[in-house]
C-alpha positions in Angstrom: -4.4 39.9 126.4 -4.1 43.1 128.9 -0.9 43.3 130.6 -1.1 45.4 134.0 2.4 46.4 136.1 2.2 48.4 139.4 2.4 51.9 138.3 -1.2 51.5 136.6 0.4 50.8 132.8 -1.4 48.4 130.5 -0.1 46.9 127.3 -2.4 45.2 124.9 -2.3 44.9 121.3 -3.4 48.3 119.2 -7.3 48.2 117.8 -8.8 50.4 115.1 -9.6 53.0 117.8 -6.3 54.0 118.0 -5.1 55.1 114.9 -5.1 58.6 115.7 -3.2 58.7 118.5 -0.5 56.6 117.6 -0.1 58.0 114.0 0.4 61.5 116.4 3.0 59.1 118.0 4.9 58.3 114.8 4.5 61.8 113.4 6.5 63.5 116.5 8.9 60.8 116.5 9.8 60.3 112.8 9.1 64.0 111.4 7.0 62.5 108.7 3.6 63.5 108.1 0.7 60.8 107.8 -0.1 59.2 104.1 -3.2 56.9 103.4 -0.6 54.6 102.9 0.0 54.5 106.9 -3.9 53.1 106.4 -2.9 49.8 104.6 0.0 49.1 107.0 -2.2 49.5 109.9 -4.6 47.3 109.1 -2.2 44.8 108.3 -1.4 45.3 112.0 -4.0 45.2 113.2 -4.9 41.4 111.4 -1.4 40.5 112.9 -1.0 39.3 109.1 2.9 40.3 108.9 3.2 42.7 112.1 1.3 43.8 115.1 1.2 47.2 117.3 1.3 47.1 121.2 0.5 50.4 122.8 1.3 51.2 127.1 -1.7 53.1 128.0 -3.2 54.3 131.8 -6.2 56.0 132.7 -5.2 59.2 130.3 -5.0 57.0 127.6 -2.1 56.3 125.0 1.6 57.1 125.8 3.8 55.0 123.9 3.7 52.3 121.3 5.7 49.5 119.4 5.5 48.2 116.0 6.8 45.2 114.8 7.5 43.1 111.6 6.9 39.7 111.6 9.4 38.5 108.3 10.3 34.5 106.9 13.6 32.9 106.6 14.7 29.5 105.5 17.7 29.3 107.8 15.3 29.8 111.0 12.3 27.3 109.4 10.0 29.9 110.4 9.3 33.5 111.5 11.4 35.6 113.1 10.3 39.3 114.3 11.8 42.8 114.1 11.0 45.6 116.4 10.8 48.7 114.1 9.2 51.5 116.0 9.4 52.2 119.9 7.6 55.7 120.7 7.2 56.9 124.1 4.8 60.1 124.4 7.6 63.3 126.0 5.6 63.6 128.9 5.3 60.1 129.6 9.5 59.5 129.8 10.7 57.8 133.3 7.5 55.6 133.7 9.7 52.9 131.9 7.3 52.5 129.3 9.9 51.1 126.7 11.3 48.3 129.0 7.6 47.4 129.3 7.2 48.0 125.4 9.5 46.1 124.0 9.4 43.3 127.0 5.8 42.5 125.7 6.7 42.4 121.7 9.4 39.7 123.0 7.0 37.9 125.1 4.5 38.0 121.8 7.6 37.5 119.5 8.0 33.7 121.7 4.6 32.6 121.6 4.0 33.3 118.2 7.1 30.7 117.8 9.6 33.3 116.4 13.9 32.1 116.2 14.7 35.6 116.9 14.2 39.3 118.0 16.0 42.6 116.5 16.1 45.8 115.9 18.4 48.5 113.9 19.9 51.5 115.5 20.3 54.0 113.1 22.5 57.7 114.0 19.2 59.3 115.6 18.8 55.6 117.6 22.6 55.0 118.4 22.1 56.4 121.9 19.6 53.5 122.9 22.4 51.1 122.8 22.6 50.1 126.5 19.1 50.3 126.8 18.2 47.2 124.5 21.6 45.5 125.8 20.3 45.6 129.4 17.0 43.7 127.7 19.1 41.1 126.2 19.9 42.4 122.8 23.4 42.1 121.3 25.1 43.8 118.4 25.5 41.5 115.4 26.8 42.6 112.2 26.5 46.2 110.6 23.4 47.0 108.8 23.4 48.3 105.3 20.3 49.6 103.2 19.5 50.7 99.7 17.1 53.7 99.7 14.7 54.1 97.4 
């Protein structure tokens, strides 16, 4: 499924012609160079085994994607989805590419049947707080993590 809004922006799930582009995306906004292990998580994407990538394009292609996990739990009877990555390309900012980002991975998060959508904000994040609260999101809990 394409997605069209009135400024020309299309959202539709990632395909295998993207890779590039998007692992340009992650690179600028993570710091971290690409790894063949990127490869294996991509695919997985792509299947929409345990995750799926959206991208917002127009007629210039590319400028912004989301990722997403897709994760079980017994207390939900089901599948409930996490949104992990949210890139918008630098020149692309003020087209309101996230709103429509993240609006389609909860539209795709509800008709897969998911309970539940979330995120983590981490430090570098923190600032996006009132962004994903005008969406719908609340703040539950406090995360913790163990890095390996």
């Amino acid at each position: 499924m394409i997605e069209n809004n009135p400024n020309g922006i299309r959202t539709r799930p990632a395909n295998a012609n993207d890779r590039d582009q998007i692992y340009t995306l992650v690179e600028r906004l993570t710091g971290e160079a690409r790894t063949d292990r990127w490869d294996n998580v991509y695919s997985s994407h792509l299947a929409n085994e345990r995750g799926a990538i959206i991208v917002a394009e127009n007629e210039d292609g590319i400028l912004g994607c989301a990722s997403v996990s897709y994760n079980l739990a017994l207390r939900y009877g089901g599948e409930y989805c996490e949104l992990e990555e949210l890139i918008v390309n630098e020149t692309a900012r003020g087209l309101n590419l996230g709103r429509l980002l993240v609006q389609r991975t909860i539209d795709d998060a509800k008709r897969r049947g998911c309970a539940e959508i979330g995120l983590y904000l981490v430090p570098t994040t923190e600032g996006n707080r009132g962004f994903y609260e005008k969406l719908g999101f609340k703040v539950l809990g406090t995360e913790m993590r163990q890095v390996f």
